[in-house]
N, C-alpha and C positions, 0 to 999 in steps of 0.2 A: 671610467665605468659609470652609467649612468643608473641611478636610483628612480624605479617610481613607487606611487604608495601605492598598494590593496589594502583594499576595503572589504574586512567579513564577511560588512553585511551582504557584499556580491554572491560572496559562496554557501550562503545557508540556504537551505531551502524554506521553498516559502509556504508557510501553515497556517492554520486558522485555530486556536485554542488549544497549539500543542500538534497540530494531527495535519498532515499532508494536504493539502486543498483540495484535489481532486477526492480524494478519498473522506474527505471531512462531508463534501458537497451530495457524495451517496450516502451518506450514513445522514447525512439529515433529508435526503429523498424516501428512502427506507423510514424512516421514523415516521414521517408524514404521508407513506403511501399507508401504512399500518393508521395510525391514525384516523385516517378515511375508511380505512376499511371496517374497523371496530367501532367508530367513534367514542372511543377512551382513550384517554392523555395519557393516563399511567401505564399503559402495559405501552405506549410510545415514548415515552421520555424514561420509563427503565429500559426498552432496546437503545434507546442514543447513549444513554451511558455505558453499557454494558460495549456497546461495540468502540463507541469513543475509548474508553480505557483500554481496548484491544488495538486501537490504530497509535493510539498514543504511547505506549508499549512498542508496537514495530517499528513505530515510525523515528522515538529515540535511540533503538539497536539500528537500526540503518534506514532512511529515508526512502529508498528504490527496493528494499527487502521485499515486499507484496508483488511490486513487477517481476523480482526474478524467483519467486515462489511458481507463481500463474505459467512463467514461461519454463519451470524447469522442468515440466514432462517434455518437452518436445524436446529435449537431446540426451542423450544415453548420457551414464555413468561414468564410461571410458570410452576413449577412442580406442579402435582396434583397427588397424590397419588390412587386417585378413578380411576384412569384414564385408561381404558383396552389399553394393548400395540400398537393395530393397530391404537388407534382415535388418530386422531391431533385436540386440540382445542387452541387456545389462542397462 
């Protein structure tokens, strides 16, 4: 039987200060679209915190948590096998 190594670092996902990449990358677009819009630093760098410690939070309960939040209206509660293809119940 042959042995190979893994490597962690393969399986971790990859973040930027704690927080998902792609989700790090809109919360600093968000910080700095606000920024332009007020031209005030503070009420921008208290949204990048406020939401950083919100992504940084989901993102240490489960990395893909946000994706399957967004997609979890599109399928019912249960499957129901009576169920005709157009009705949405439950």
């Amino acid at each position: 039987m042959e042995t190979r190594p893994v490597y962690r670092t393969l399986n971790k996902p990859m973040t930027l200060l704690g927080v998902e990449r792609r989700l790090f990358f809109f919360i600093l677009v968000v910080s700095f679209l606000l920024f332009h819009l007020t031209e005030a630093l503070v009420p921008a760098v208290m949204l990048f915190g406020v939401l950083w410690a919100f992504a940084r939070a989901a993102t240490q309960t489960d990395p893909q948590i946000l994706r399957i939040l967004m997609n979890s209206n599109r399928f019912g509660t249960r499957y129901d096998p009576a169920l005709k293809e157009g009705d949405k119940r439950g």
